[in-house]
C-alpha positions as CSV (number, residue, x, y, z in Angstrom):
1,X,-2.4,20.2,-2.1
2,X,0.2,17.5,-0.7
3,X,-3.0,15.4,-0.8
4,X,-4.3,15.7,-3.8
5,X,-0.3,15.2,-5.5
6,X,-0.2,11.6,-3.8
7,X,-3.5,10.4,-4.6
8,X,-2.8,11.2,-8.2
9,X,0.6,9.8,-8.0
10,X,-1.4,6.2,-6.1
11,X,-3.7,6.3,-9.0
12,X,-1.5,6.7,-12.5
13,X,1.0,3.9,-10.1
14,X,-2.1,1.8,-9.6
15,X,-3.1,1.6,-13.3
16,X,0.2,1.4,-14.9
17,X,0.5,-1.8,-12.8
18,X,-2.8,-2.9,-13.7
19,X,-2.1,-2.8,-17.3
20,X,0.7,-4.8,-16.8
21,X,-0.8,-7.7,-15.4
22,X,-3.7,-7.7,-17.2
23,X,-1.1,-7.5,-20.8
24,X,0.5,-10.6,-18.9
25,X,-2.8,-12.3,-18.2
26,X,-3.8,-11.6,-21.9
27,X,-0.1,-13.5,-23.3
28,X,-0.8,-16.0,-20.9
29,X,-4.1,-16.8,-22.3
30,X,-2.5,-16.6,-26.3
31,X,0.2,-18.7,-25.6
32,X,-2.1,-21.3,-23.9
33,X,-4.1,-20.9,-26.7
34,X,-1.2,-21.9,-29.2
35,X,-0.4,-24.7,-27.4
36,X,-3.7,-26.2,-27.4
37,X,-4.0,-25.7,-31.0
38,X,-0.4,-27.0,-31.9
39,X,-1.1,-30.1,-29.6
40,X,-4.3,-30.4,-31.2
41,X,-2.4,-30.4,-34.9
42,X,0.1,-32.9,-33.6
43,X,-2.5,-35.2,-32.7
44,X,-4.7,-34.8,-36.5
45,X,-1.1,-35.7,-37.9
46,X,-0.4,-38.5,-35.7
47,X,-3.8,-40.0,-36.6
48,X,-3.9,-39.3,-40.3
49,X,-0.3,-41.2,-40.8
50,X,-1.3,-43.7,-38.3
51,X,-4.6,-44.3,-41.2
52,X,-2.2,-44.0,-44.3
53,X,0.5,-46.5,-42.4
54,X,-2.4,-49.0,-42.0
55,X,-3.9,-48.6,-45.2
56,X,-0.4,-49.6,-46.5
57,X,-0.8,-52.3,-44.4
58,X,-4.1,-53.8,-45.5
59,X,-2.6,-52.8,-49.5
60,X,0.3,-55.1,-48.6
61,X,-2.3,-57.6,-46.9
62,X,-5.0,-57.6,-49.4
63,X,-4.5,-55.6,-52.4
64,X,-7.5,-53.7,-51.3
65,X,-8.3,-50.6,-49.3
66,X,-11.2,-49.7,-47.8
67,X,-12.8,-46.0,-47.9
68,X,-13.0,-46.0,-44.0
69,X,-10.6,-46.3,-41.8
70,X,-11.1,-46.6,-38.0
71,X,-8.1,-47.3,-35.4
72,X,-8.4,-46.3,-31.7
73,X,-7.6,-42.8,-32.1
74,X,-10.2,-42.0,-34.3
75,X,-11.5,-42.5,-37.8
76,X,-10.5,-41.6,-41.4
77,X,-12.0,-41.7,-45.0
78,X,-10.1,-43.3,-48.0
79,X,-10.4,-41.7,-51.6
80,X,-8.7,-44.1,-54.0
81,X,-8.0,-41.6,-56.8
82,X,-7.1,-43.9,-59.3
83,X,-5.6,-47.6,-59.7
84,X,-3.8,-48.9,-62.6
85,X,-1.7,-51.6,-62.7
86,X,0.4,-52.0,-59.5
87,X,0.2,-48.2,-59.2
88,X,-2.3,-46.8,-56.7
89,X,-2.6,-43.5,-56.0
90,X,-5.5,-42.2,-52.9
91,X,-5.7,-39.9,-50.5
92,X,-6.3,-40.4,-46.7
93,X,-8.1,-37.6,-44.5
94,X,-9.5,-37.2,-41.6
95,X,-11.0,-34.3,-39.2
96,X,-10.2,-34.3,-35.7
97,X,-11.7,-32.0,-33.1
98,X,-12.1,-29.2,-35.9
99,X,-8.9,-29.8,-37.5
100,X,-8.9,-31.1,-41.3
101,X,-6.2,-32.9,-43.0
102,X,-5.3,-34.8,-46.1
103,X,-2.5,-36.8,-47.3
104,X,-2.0,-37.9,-51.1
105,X,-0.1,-41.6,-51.2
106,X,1.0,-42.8,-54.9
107,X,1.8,-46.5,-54.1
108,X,3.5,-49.6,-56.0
109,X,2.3,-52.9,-55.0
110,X,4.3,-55.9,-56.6
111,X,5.6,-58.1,-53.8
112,X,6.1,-55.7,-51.3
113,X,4.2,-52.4,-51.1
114,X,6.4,-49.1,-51.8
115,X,5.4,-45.7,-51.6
116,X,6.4,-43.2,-54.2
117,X,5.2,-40.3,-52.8
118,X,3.5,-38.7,-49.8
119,X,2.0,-35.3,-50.3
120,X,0.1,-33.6,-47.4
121,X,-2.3,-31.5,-48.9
């Protein structure tokens, strides 16, 4: 009888502690997972205001924008939504490994280039 009390005792002590490490393992593998995904967020921003800065750039430059936009992090499309006057309004997005952003950018371009406003959308 002695026996059979400590192999049952070895057994429910043997699974509680396997359910602990395997719920560890499992928050291990979420957490690494948000941290992928945040660092992979971080790096769609960086490169979607690193397009917008130089298509403020090439405003400033040239007047004129162009609807693709590549720099050595990636690449990014150019919408210009509308244009009247000095007043340019156009959005900037790009994708970047799965992950989709925009930004809105209403411009005014008299000697010097100034934004308005900057939406992410």
């Amino acid at each position: 009888m002695r026996g059979y009390i400590a192999l049952t005792t070895v057994l429910i002590i043997s699974f509680i502690i396997l359910s602990v490490g395997l719920a560890s393992s499992l928050l291990s593998v979420g957490q690494l997972q948000n941290s992928l995904s945040g660092k992979k967020y971080e790096q769609t921003i960086n490169l979607l205001e690193s397009c917008v800065e130089d298509s403020l750039i090439r405003l400033n430059k040239s007047m004129s924008i162009p609807s693709l936009i590549s720099i050595p992090g990636g690449t990014c499309s150019v919408t210009i939504d509308s244009q009247t006057g000095n007043t340019w309004i156009f959005t900037v997005s790009t994708n970047f490994d799965g992950y989709s952003k925009s930004i809105q950018i209403e411009a005014i371009r008299d000697t010097k280039v100034s934004v308005v406003k900057w939406n992410e959308l």
